[in-house]
DRENDO-1510 file (C-alpha; in Angstrom, 1 decimal, always signed):
<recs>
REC; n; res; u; v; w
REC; 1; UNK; +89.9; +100.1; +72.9 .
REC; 2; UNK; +88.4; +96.5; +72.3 .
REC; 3; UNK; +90.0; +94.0; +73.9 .
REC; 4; UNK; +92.1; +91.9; +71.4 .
REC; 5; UNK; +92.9; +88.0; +70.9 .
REC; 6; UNK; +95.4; +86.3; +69.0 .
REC; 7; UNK; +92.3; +83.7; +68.4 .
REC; 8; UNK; +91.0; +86.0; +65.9 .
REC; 9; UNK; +91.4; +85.0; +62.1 .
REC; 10; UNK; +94.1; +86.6; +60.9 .
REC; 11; UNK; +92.2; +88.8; +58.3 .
REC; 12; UNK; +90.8; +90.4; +61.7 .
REC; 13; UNK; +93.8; +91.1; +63.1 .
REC; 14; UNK; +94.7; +92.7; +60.2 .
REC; 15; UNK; +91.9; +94.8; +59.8 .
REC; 16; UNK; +92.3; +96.0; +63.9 .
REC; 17; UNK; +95.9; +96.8; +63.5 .
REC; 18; UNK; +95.0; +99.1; +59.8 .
REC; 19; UNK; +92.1; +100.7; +62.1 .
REC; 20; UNK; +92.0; +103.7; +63.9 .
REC; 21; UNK; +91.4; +102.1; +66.9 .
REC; 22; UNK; +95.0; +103.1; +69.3 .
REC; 23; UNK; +95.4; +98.9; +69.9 .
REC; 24; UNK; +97.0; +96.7; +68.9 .
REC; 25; UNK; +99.4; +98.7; +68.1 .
REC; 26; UNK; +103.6; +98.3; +67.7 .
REC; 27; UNK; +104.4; +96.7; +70.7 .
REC; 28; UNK; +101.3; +93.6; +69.7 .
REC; 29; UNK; +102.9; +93.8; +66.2 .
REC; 30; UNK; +106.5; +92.8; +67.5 .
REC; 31; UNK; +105.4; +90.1; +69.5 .
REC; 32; UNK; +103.6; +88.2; +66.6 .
REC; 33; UNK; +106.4; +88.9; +64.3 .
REC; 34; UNK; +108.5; +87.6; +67.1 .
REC; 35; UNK; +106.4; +84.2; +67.5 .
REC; 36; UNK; +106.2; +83.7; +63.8 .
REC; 37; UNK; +109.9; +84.2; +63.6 .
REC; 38; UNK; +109.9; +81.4; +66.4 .
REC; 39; UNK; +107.7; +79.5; +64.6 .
REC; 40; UNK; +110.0; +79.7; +61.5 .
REC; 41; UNK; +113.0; +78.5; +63.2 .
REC; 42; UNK; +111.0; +75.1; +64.6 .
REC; 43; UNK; +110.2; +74.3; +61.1 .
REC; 44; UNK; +113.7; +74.5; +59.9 .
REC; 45; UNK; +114.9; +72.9; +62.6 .
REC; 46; UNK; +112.4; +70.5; +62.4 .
REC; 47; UNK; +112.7; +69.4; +58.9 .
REC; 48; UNK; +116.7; +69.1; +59.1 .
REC; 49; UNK; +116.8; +65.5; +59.9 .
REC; 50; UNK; +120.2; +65.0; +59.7 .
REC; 51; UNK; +121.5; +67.7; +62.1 .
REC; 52; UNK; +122.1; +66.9; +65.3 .
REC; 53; UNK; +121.0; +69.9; +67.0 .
REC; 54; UNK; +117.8; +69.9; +65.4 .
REC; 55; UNK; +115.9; +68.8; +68.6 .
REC; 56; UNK; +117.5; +71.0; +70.9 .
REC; 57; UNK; +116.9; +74.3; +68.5 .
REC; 58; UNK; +113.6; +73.0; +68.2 .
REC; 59; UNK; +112.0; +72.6; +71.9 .
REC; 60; UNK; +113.8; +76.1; +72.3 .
REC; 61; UNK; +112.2; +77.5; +70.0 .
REC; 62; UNK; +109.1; +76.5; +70.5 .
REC; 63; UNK; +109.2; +77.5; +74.0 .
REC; 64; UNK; +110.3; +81.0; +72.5 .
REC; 65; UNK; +107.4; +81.2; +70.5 .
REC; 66; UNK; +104.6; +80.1; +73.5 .
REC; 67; UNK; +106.3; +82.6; +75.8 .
REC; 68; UNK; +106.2; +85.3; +73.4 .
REC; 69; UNK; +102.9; +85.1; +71.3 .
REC; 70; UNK; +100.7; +86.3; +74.8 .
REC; 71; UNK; +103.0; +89.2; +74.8 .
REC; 72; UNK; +101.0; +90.4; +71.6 .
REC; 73; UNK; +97.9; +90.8; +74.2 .
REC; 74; UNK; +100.4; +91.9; +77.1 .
REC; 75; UNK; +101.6; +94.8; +75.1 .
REC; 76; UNK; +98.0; +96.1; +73.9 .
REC; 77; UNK; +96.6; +96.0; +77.5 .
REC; 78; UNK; +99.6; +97.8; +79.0 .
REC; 79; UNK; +99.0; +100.4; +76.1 .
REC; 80; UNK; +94.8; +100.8; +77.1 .
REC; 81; UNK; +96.4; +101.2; +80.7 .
REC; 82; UNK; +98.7; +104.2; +79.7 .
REC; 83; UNK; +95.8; +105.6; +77.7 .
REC; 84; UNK; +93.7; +105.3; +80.7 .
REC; 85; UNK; +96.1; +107.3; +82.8 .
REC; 86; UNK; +96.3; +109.8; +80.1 .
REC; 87; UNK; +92.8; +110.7; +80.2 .
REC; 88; UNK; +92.7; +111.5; +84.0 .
REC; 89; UNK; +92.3; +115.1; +85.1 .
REC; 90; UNK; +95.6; +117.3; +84.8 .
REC; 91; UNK; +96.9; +117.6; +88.3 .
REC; 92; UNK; +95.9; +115.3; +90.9 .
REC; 93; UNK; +97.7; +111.9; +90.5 .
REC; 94; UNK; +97.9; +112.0; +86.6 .
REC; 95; UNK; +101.5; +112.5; +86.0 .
REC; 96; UNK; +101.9; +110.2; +88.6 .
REC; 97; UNK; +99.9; +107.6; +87.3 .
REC; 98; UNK; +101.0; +108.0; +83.3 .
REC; 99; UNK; +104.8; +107.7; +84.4 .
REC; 100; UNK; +103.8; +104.6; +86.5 .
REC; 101; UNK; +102.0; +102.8; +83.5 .
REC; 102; UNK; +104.1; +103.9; +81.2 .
REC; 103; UNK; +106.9; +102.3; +82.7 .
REC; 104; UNK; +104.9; +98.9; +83.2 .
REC; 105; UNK; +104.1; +99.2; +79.7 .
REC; 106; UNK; +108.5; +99.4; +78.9 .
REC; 107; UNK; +108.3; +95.8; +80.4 .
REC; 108; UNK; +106.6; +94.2; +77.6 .
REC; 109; UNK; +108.6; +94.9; +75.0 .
REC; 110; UNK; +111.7; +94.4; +76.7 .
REC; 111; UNK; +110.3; +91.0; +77.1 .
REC; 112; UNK; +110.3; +90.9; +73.4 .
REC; 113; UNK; +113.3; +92.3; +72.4 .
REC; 114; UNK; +114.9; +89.5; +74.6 .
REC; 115; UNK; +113.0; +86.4; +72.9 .
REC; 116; UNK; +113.7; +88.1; +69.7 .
REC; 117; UNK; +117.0; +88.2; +70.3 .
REC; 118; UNK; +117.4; +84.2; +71.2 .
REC; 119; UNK; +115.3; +83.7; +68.0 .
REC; 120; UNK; +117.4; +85.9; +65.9 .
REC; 121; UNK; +120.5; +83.3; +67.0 .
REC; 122; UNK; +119.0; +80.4; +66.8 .
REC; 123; UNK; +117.7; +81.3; +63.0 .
REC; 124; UNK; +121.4; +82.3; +62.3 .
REC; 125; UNK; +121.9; +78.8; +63.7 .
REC; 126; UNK; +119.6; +76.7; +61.8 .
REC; 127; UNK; +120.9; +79.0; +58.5 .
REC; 128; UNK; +124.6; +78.1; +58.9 .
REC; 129; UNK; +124.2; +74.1; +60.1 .
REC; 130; UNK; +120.8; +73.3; +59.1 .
REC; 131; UNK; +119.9; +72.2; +56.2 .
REC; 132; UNK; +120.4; +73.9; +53.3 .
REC; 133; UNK; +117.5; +73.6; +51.2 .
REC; 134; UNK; +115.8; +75.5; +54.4 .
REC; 135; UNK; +118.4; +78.4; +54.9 .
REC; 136; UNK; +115.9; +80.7; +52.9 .
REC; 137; UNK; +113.2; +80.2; +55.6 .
REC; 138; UNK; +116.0; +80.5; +58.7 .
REC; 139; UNK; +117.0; +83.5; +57.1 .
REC; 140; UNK; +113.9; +85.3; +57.4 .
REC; 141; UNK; +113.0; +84.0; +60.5 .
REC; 142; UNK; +116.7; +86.4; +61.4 .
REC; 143; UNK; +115.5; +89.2; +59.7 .
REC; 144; UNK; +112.2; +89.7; +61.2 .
REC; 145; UNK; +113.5; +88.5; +65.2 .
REC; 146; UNK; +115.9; +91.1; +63.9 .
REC; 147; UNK; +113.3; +93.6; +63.3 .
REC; 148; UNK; +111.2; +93.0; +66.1 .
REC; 149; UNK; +114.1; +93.1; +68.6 .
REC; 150; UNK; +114.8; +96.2; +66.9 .
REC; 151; UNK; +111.3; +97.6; +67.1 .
REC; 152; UNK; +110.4; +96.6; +70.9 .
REC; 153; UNK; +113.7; +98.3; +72.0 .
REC; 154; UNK; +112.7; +101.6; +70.8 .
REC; 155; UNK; +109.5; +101.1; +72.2 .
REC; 156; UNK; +111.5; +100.4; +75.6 .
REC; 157; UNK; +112.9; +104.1; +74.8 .
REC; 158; UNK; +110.2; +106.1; +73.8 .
REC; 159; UNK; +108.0; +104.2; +77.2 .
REC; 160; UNK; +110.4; +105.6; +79.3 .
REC; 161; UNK; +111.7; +109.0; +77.9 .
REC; 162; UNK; +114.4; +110.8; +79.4 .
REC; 163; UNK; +114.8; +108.2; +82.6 .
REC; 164; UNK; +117.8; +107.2; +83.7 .
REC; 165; UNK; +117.0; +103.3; +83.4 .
REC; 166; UNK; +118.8; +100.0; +82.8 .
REC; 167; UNK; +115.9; +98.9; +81.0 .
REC; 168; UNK; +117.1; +101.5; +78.0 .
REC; 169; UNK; +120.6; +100.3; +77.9 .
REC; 170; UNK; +119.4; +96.4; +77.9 .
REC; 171; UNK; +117.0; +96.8; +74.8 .
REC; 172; UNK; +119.5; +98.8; +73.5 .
REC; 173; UNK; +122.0; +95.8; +73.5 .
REC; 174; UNK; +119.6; +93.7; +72.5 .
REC; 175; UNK; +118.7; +95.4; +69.5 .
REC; 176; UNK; +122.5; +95.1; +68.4 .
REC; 177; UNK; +123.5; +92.0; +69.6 .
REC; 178; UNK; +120.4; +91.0; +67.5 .
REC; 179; UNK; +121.7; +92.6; +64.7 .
REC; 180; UNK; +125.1; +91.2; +65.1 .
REC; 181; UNK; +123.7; +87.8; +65.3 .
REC; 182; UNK; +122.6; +87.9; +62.1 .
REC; 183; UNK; +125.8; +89.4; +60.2 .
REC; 184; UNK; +127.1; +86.0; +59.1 .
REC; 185; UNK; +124.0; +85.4; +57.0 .
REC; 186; UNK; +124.3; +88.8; +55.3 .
REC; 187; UNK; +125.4; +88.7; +51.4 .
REC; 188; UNK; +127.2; +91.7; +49.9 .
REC; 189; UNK; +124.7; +93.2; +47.8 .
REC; 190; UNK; +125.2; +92.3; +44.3 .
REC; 191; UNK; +124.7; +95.5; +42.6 .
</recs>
């Protein structure tokens, strides 16, 4: 697996996540939804002059969005690590060594799940007492926090399997606090 870099044009990042190359993969994919997200919310923030928590939402979220954008790169090297271990010889220290990185690799995405979940309520934040000509643009920062909190805590599962670890119950939360974060922007579907 090539080594990968947000600095990239986009169109090449693209191209590496479509290929059949094993990274980036999920994991890199949350993490730049996740700092977009971020990203989203500092502009909304940003541009509603007259709220007074504009300032505040927007430092956090911008510190949001530095911490998790190198967590795109975190996640696709922990991956090449497990893949690694995977391709030692059955027996010796294999099993060993595949449960040890595949629990490192659970870490990253946790990681994710958590920011996504303070950008998920910040964008909830900046929908209900931001302005309201840029509700549209907090609200889909929500929905994709929402989604990448959603997705990083089922890569949290499926990293470590059957184990008996906190780490599965915390992503778990975070996926639905997430979720309930966002339940005051929902609309009742008009049809």
């Amino acid at each position: 697996m090539a080594s990968f870099s947000l600095g990239e044009p986009l169109e090449r990042i693209l191209e590496r996540i479509a290929s059949d190359d094993p990274g980036p993969a999920g994991g890199s994919v949350a993490a730049v939804a996740v700092a977009m997200a971020a990203g989203l919310v500092a502009m909304s923030a940003r541009l509603a002059h007259d709220w007074p928590q504009a300032g505040e939402v927007v430092e956090r979220a911008e510190a949001l969005r530095s911490l998790v954008s190198p967590l795109a790169v975190a996640d696709a090297e922990a991956y090449a690590n497990v893949l690694e271990a995977l391709r030692l010889p059955p027996g010796s220290t294999r099993e060993a060594e595949v449960a040890a990185t595949l629990s490192q690799a659970a870490d990253v995405p946790l990681a994710v799940a958590e920011a996504a979940s303070e950008v998920a309520t910040l964008a909830a934040l900046v929908a209900q007492a931001g302005s309201a000509h840029l509700r549209g643009d907090a609200v889909v920062a929500a929905e994709i926090a929402e989604a990448g909190a959603r997705g990083a805590a089922e890569l949290v599962v499926i990293n470590l399997g059957n184990r008996d670890d906190a780490r599965i119950r915390r992503a778990k939360d975070l996926a639905a606090s997430t979720r309930e974060a966002l339940r005051p922007l929902l609309r009742p579907d008009p049809s």
